[in-house]
N, C-alpha and C positions, 0 to 999 in steps of 0.2 A: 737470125740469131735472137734468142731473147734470153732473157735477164730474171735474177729471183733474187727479191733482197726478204721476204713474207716468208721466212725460215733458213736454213742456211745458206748463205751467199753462193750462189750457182752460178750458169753459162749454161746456154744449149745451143746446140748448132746441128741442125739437122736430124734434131731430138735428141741428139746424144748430147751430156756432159761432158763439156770439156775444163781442161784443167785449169785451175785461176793462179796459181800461188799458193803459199801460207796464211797463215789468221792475217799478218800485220796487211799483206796484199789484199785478202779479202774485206778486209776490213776498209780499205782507202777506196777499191771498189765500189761496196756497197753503199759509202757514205755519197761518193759521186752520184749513184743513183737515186738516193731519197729522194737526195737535191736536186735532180735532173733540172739542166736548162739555169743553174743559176750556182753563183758563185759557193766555192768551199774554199775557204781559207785556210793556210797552213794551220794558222793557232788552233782552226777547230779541229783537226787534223791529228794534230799534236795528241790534244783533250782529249778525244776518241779512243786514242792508241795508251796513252801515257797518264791521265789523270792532270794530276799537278806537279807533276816528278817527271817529268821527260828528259832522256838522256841529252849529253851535251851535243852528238850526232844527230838529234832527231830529225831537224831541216832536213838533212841529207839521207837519212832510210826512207823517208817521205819521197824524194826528189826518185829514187832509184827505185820505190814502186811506181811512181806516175811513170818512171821508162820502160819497165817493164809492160806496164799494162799499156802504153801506147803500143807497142809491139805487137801484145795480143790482138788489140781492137784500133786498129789506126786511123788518123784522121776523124777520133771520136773526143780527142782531151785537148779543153784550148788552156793557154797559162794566162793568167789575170792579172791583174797587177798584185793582188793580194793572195794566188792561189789557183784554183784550178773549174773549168765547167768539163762536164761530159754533157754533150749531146748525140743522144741516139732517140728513136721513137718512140715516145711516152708508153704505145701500145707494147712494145715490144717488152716492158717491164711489169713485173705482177704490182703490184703496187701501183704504181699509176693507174692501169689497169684495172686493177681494184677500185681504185677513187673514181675513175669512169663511170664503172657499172652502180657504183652506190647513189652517184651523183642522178644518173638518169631512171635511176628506181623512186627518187623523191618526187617527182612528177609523174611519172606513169599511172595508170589504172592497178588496180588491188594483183589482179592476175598477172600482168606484167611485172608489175613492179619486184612479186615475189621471186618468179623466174631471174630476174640481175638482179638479187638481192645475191640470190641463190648463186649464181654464178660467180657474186662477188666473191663471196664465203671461199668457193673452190681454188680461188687465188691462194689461199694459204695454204702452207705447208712445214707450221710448227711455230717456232718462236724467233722473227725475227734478228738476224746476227748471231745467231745463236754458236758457239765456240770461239767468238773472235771479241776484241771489243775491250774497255774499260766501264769501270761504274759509273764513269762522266757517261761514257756511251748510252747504257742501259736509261738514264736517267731522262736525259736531252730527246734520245732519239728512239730507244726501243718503246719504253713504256708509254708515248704518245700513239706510236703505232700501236701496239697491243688496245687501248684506248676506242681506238679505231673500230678495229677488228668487234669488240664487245659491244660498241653500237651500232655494227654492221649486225651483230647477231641479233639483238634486239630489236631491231626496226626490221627483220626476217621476221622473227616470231611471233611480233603484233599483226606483222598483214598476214599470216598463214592461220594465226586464231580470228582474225577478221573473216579469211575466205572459210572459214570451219574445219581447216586441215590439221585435226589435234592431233594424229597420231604420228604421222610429222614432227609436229613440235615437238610430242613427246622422245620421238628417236633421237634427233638433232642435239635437244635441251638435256638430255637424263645424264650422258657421258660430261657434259661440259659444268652441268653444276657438280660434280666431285672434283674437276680441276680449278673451280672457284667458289670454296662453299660460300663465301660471302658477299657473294651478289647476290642482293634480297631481288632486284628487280628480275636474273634469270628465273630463277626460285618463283616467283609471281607469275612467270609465264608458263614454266613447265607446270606446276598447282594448277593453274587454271584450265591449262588443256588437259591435264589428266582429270579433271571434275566433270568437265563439257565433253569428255569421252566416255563418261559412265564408269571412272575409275574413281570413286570417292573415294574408298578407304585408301588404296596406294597417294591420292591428295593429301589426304590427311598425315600419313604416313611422313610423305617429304616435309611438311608443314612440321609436323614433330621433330624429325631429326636436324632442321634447324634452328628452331627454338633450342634445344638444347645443347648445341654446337655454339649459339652466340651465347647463351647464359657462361658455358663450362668456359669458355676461352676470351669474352671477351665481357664478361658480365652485363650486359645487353638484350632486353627484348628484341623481337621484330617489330620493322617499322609498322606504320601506321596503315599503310595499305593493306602489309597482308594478312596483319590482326583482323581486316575490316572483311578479305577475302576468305579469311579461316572462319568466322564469323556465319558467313554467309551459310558458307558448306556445311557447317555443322547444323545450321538451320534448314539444311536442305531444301532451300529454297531452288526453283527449278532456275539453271541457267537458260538464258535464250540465246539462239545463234543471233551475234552481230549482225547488221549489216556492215558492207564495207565505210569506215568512216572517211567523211573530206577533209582534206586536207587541213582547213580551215580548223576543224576539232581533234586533237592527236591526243586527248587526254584518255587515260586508260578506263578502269573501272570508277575510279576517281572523280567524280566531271567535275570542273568547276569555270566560271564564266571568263573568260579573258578582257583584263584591262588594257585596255588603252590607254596611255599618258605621256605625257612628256616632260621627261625629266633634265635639260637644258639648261644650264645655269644663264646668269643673265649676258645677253650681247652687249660689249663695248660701244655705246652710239659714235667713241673716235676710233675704232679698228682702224687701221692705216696700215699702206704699203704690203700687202701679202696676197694681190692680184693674181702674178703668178703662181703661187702654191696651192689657190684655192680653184685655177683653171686644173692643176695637176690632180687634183682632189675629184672634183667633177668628172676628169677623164675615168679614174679609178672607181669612181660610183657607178660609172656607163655598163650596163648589163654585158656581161662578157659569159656566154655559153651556159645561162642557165644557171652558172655557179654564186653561191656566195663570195660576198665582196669583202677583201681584209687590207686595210691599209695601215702604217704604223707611220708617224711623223717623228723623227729624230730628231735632237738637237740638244745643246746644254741647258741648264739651267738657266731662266731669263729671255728664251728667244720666243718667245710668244708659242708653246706650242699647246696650251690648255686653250688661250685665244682663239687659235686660228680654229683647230677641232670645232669648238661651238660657236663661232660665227658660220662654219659651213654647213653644222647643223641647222641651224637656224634660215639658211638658205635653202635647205633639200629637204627640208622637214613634211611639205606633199607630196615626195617621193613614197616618203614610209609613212602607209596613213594608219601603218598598225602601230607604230608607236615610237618615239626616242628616248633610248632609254642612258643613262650618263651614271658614272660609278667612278671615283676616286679610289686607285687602290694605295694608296700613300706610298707606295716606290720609293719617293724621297719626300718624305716630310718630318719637318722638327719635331722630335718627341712623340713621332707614332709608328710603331712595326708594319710593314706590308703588310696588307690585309689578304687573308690563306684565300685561295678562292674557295675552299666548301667555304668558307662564313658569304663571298662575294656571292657566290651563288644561289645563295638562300635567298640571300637580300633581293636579287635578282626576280627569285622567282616568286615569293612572295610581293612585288613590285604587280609582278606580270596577274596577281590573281591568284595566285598556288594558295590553296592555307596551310596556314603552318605545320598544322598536324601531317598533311601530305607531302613533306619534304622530306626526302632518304635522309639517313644518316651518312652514308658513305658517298663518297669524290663519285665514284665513276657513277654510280646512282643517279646523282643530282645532275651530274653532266647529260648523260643520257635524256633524263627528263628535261631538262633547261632547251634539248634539241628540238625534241619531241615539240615539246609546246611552241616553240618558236618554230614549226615546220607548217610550211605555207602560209607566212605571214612575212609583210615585208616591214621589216624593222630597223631604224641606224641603231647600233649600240656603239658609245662611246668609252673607252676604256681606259681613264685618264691616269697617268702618274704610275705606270706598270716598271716593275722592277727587273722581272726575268721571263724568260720561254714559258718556266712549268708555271710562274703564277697565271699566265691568262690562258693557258693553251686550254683547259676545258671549258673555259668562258664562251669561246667562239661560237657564235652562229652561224650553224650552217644552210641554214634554208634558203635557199633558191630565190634572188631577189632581194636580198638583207645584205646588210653591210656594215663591217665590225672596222670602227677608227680607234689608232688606236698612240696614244701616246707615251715616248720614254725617251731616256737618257743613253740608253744603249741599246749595243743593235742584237736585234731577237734573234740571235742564229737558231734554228730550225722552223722556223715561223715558214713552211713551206708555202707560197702559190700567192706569200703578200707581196704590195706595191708599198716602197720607200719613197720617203719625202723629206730629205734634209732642206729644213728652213733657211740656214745662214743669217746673215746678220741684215739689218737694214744699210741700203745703202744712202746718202747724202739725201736726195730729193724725199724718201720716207721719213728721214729723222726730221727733216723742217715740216713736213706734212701733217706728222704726230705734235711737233710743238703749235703748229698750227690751229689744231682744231681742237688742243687743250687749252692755250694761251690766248688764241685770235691771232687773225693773220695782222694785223698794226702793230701786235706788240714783236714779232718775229721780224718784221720787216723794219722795226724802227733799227736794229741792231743786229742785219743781217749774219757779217762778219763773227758775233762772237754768237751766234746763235750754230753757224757752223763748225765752229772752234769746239763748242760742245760737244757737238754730234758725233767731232771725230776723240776727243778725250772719251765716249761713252764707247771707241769704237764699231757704235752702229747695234749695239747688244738693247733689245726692246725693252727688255726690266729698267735699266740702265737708263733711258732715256723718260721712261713715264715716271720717274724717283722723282730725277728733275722737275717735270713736268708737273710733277704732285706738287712738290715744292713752293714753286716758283708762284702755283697756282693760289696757294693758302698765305703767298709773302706776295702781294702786289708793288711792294718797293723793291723787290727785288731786281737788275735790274740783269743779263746775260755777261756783259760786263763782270757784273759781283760775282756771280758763278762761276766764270772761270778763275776768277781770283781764288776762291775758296778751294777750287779742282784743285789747284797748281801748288797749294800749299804743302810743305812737308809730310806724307803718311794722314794727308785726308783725306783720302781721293774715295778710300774706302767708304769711308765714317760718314759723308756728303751724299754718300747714294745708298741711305735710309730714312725710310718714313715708316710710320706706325702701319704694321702688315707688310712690309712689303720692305726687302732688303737684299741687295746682290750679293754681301758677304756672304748671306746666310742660303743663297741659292747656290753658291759655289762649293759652299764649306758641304751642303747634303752629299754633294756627288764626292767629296774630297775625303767623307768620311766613308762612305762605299768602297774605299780602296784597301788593299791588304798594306801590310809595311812595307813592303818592296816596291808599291807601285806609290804612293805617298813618299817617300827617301824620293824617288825619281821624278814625280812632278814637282816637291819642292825646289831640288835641284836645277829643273830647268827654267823657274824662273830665275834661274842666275845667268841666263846666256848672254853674250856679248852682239849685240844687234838684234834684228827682229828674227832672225831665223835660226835654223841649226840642221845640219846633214844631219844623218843618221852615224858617221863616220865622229862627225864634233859631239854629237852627244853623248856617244859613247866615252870619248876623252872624259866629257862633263860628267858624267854620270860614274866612270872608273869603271867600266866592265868591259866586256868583249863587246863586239860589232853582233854576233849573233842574239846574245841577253839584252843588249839593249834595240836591238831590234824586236822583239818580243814583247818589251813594258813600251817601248812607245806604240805598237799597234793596239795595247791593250788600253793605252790610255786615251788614244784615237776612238776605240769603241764605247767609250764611254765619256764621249763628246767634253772632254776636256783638251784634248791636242787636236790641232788640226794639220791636215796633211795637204796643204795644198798640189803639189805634184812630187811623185814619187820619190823614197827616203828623203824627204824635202820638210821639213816639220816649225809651226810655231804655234806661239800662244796666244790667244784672245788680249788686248791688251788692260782689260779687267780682271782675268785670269790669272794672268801673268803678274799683277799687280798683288792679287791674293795670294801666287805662291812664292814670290820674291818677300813677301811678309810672315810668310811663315818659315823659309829658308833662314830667314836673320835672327827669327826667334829662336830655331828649334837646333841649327847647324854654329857650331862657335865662329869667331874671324877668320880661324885657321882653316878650318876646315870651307868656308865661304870662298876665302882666299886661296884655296890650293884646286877648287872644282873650276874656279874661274881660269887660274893661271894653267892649267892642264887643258883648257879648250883654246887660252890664246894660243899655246903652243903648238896646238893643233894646225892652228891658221897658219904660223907661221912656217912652219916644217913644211906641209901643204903648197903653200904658197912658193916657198924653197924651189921645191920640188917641181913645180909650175911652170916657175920664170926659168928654168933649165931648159925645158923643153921649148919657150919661146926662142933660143938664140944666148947669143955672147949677152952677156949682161956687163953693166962700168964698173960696178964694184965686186968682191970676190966675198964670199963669208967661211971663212976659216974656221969661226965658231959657230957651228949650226947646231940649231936647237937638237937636240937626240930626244925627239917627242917617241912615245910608244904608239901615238895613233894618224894614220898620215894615209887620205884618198889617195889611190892608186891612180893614174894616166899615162893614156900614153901616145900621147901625139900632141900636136899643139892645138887642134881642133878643141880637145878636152882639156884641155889648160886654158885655152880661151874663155871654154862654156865654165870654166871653175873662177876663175877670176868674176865675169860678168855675174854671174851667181853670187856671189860673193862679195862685190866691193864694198855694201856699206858693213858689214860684219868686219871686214877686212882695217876701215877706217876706224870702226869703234874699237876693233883690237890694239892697233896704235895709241891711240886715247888710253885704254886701259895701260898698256907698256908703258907711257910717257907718265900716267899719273900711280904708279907706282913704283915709280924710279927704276924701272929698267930704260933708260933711256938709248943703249945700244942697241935693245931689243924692238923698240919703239923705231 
């Protein structure tokens, strides 16, 4: 059986097509495919089909295509905890498939390599998803592929004018630049082979009708190159056949000499406690099939993950003796817009050597080139502070041997073929280790007890702890003791963990302003919870919406490493976090409304709880008035009353607390 997601979503079986479904079916299809081998979560699922407008059914038309297509294809869809994998044989899909043959053309010899370039090319068969899909879809997932495909054709057309095959280029190239007049770099390839084929004036010809094509439509010269190209021909000066170039040289007619450098911010001489993620790190750098290497580190604001990146850098840096190169795309930074990648890429390639005048005007251009030059060199590129998919996805270097790190706040859904690395928090022996090697171990150990007191007020968050640390360092009377005095005080907790640069308010508040008003109403809210945790059932209470909607904003806040999930609809908050959004709940929500989110989750507990101890047995007292909560976890044996209860007890205790200190004391 094999599979086509490289035009419209198909199935063949025995060569013949067979029948998939409708768009919504094809569409959940071919999305399992992209992904092959790795998680698709409902939300992205959702996004594909629906935008931002998904109907109140959508879980469930989602649910009844996966049964459907189980049906068709069995024993191929496993269910995740978030969603769903398809695994079938990578080969067996054009697109993977694709990605094989392009992969193993980067290293081959001139003649080879063209033949699976060639090969690659015949994978396709139109436009991606083409009839099914939303403009989330097109966005995320078609236009990266398409992406693909246009520097599969380009890295065809340089080694076919390398082996002297103009007329070649010419057939392949002529149709495709009127389906993109504005790709100056196809345009530069088909120019040149029809010059090198002794067709000057039809050169010149094409050379003309885009010149006047960017003037009339977009008020724009041709770049730089192919001014320099048009230049040539008119000089007719003689073309020489190339030789095939090494890999080591992929620069076009253009040459210019590649830089070496490294751009590395400086290492921490007290980096602490991140042993394990930077063995995880190492394993991900390990050469795996030839392919380029992409890792992303997740995590919130404050957990060292610009740290950890360039301490590993700085470890593997004679891995890649071609260069490390490191780039802030401000993702989340105060007072500065995510940087577009054409601007990053300029930067980039100008870094690498490029001069300015050789730098395309257009995305897919610069990408292209940005590959090219980075092909057969082995490079770390560090990609710090990334915001979304479409900003880094033409970033990525693909060269065989190189390795793109890369850091964010949330998780890159279509980031196909990377390795994930959620940091988490430090736990006790790191947080005394970091005060350690800031303060000295005498001054940690004079005041063991309130040194650990700290660690855990900081919750273990690394920003959180080098505040302190900073602190403590520039006030030598200070003494752990006095700090937690100051923690402890009324609405300081915030204010206490700032120093000049450097402030967890203000790491929380970037991702907190990243949210739309639905998901901000929701994380404020939940810092209103009654103990450390909350089901997905009590938050909903908390939050006043359905179990389905609020399922939705807590995985969306999960993905942008604000909630954490410890085990399934099981949910809480960072206790800095939580501290931030219980701060801005009292500011921005009145008493009543503070008071009615609150009283709507104890009820929850209680109804719950009700409902619980029924199924344990006869109970000694009778409740004749029982709470009539609207939101109340289902069970049904005492197995699940037991595991709800244990789950449950200190949330359960603090609910009592809350009942007795607001005078429901029957409630209590």
């Amino acid at each position: 059986m094999e599979f086509g997601v490289l035009g419209p979503i198909t199935v063949w079986s025995d060569r013949r097509p067979m029948p998939v479904g409708g768009p919504r079916q094809r569409c959940v299809l071919g999305a399992l495919l992209v992904y092959l081998g790795r998680e698709v979560t409902l939300d992205q699922l959702i996004a594909f089909l629906w935008n931002d407008d998904p109907p109140r059914t959508a879980r469930s038309v989602i649910q009844v295509q996966i049964s459907h297509l189980r049906r068709l294809f069995p024993d191929t869809i496993a269910t995740t905890p978030g969603g769903y994998v398809l695994n079938v044989d990578p080969d067996s899909v054009d697109l993977h498939r694709f990605r094989r043959l392009q992969d193993t053309a980067s290293e081959a010899p001139p003649e080879v390599a063209a033949e699976l370039l060639n090969q690659a090319l015949d994978c396709w068969r139109g436009t991606p998803f083409s009839g099914v899909g939303s403009e989330y879809l097109d966005h995320s997932v078609v236009a990266p592929l398409q992406e693909e495909y246009w520097s599969a054709v380009v890295a065809w057309g340089t080694c076919a004018l390398n082996l002297g095959r103009y007329a070649a280029v010419v057939s392949r190239l002529n149709p495709l630049v009127s389906e993109e007049p504005f790709r100056e770099r196809l345009h530069h390839l088909l120019i040149t082979a029809l010059w090198r084929d002794n067709e000057r004036a039809r050169a010149l010809a094409v050379y003309e009708e885009l010149r006047a094509r960017l003037a009339e439509e977009l008020g724009v010269d041709p770049g730089p190159e192919l001014v320099a190209l048009h230049t040539r021909i008119l000089r007719e000066e003689v073309p020489q056949r190339p030789a095939a170039r090494s890999a080591s040289d992929p620069s076009s007619d253009t040459a210019f000499r590649f830089v070496v450098r490294n751009d590395l911010p400086r290492d921490l001489p007290d980096f602490t406690g991140r042993e394990e993620s930077l063995r995880k790190l190492d394993e991900a750098a390990s050469p795996s099939g030839g392919q380029a290497q992409v890792c992303v580190i997740t995590g919130s604001g404050g957990e060292g993950k610009t740290t950890t990146a360039v301490r590993f850098g700085h470890e593997v840096a004679k891995r890649y003796p071609d260069g490390q190169l490191f780039i802030d795309l401000y993702g989340y930074t105060s007072n500065k817009e995510p940087l577009d990648p054409s601007s990053a890429l300029s930067a980039l390639l100008r870094a690498v050597g490029v001069p300015p005048e050789s730098v395309p005007e257009r995305l897919d251009e610069r990408a292209a080139l940005w590959r090219a030059t980075l092909m057969g060199r082995k490079v770390l590129l560090i990609l710090d502070n990334v915001a979304s998919f479409a900003q880094v996805s033409p970033l990525l270097a693909s060269a065989p041997g190189s390795m793109t790190l890369i850091t964010a706040r949330t998780e890159l859904s279509g980031l196909s073929g990377a390795r994930f690395l959620s940091l988490g928090m430090f736990d006790e022996s790191s947080s005394l280790e970091l005060f350690s090697r800031v303060l000295g171990e005498k001054r940690v150990q004079s005041e063991p007890e309130q040194a650990r007191e700290i660690a855990r007020i900081c919750g273990g968050l690394p920003l959180a702890l080098r505040v302190i640390a900073g602190r403590m360092l520039t006030r030598p009377t200070w003494s752990f003791a006095h700090v937690v005095k100051r923690l402890g005080e009324q609405n300081r907790k915030l204010r206490e963990l700032r120093v000049e640069g450097q402030s967890v308010e203000s790491a929380i508040d970037l991702s907190y302003r990243s949210l739309n008003a639905h998901q901000r109403r929701a994380f404020r809210l939940l810092g209103l919870i009654i103990g450390n945790t909350v089901d997905l059932v009590g938050a909903a209470s908390l939050l006043d919406m359905t179990v389905e909607d609020a399922d939705d904003i807590l995985q969306e806040l999960v993905g942008v490493c604000l909630l954490e999930e410890p085990q399934g609809d099981v949910y809480r908050l960072h206790d800095l976090i939580r501290a931030f959004a219980l701060e801005r709940a009292l500011a921005e929500h009145g008493h009543e409304q503070v008071a009615a989110a609150r009283t709507r989750l104890a009820e929850y507990y209680l109804a719950t709880a009700q409902h619980a101890a029924d199924l344990l047995g006869p109970r000694g007292h009778n409740d004749d008035d029982r709470v009539r909560s609207g939101y109340r976890t289902d069970l049904f044996g005492r197995e699940d009353a037991e595991g709800w209860f244990s789950l449950h007890q200190e949330n359960l205790a603090e609910t009592i607390e809350y009942f007795a200190s607001s005078e429901n004391g029957d409630l209590a």
